[in-house]
Structure formats: C-alpha cells, structure tokens
C-alpha positions as CSV (number, residue, x, y, z in Angstrom):
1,X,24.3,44.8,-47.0
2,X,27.1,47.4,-46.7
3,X,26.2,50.6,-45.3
4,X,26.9,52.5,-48.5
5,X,24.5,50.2,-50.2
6,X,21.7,50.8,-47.8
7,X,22.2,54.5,-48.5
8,X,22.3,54.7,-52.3
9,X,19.7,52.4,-52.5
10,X,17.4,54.9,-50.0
11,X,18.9,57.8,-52.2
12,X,17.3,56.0,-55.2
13,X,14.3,55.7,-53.4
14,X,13.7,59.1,-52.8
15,X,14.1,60.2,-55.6
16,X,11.5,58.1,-57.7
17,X,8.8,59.2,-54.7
18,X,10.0,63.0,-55.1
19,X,9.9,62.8,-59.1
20,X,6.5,61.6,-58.7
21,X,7.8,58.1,-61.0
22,X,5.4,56.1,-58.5
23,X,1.7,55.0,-58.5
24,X,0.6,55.0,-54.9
25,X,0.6,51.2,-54.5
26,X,4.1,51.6,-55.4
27,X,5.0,54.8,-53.4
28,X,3.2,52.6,-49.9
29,X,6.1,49.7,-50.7
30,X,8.7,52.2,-51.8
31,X,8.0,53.8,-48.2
32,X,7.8,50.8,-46.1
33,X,11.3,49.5,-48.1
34,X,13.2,52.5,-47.5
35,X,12.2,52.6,-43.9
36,X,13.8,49.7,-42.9
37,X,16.9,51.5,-45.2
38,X,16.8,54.3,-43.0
39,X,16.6,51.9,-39.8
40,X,19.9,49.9,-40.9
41,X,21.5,52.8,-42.1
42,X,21.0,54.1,-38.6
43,X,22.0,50.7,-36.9
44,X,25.3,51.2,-39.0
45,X,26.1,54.5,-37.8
46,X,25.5,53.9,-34.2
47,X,27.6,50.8,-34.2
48,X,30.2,52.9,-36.5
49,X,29.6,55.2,-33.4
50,X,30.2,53.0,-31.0
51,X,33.6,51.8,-32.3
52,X,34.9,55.5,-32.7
53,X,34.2,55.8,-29.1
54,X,36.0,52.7,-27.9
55,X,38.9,53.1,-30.4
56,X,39.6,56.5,-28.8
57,X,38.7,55.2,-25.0
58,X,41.6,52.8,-25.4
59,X,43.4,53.3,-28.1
60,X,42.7,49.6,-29.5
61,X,40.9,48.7,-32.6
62,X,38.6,45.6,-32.4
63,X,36.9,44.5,-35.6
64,X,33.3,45.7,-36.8
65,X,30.5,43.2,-36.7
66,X,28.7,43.0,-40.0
C-alpha cells in the first residue's frame, strides 16, 4: 500500500476512536490496525529518507523499493 494510503487510512482511524464512533472491542482492533499504519508509514518515511540522502550525496537517483 502507498504511503498516502497508509496515512488517510490512519487519519480515518483516528478520527472514529476520537468521535467516540467505537465500542471498545472495536476501538482494541481499531488500535492494533492503525499501529501497524503508523509503523509502515514510518518505514516509508525513513526509506523516503534515506533516498533524499543518497540523491543529494551523489547527485544520482536510483528507484524506490515498494
């Protein structure tokens, strides 16, 4: 899944648990899901990092793993 997915997905997560929308069965899965959003968002950004870092090391631009 893209980045950008990941993160309105999360978004959309957040907002049903702040709104209160959830029973607490639901709010437990809604929690565990969007932490492994949060974690591959993360993983995204650091690789996103990563690329930044090279691109301007060397000036070359290899392609991003998915």
């Amino acid at each position: 899944m893209k980045f950008e997915d990941n993160l309105k997905k999360l978004e959309s997560l957040v907002s049903k648990m702040e709104a209160g929308e959830l029973g607490l069965d639901e709010m437990i899965v809604a929690f565990e899901e969007g932490r492994k959003l949060a974690d591959e968002c993360q993983k995204s950004l650091e690789s996103i990092r990563l690329r930044i870092e090279k691109v301007t090391r060397t000036g070359a631009v290899e392609p991003m793993e998915a």
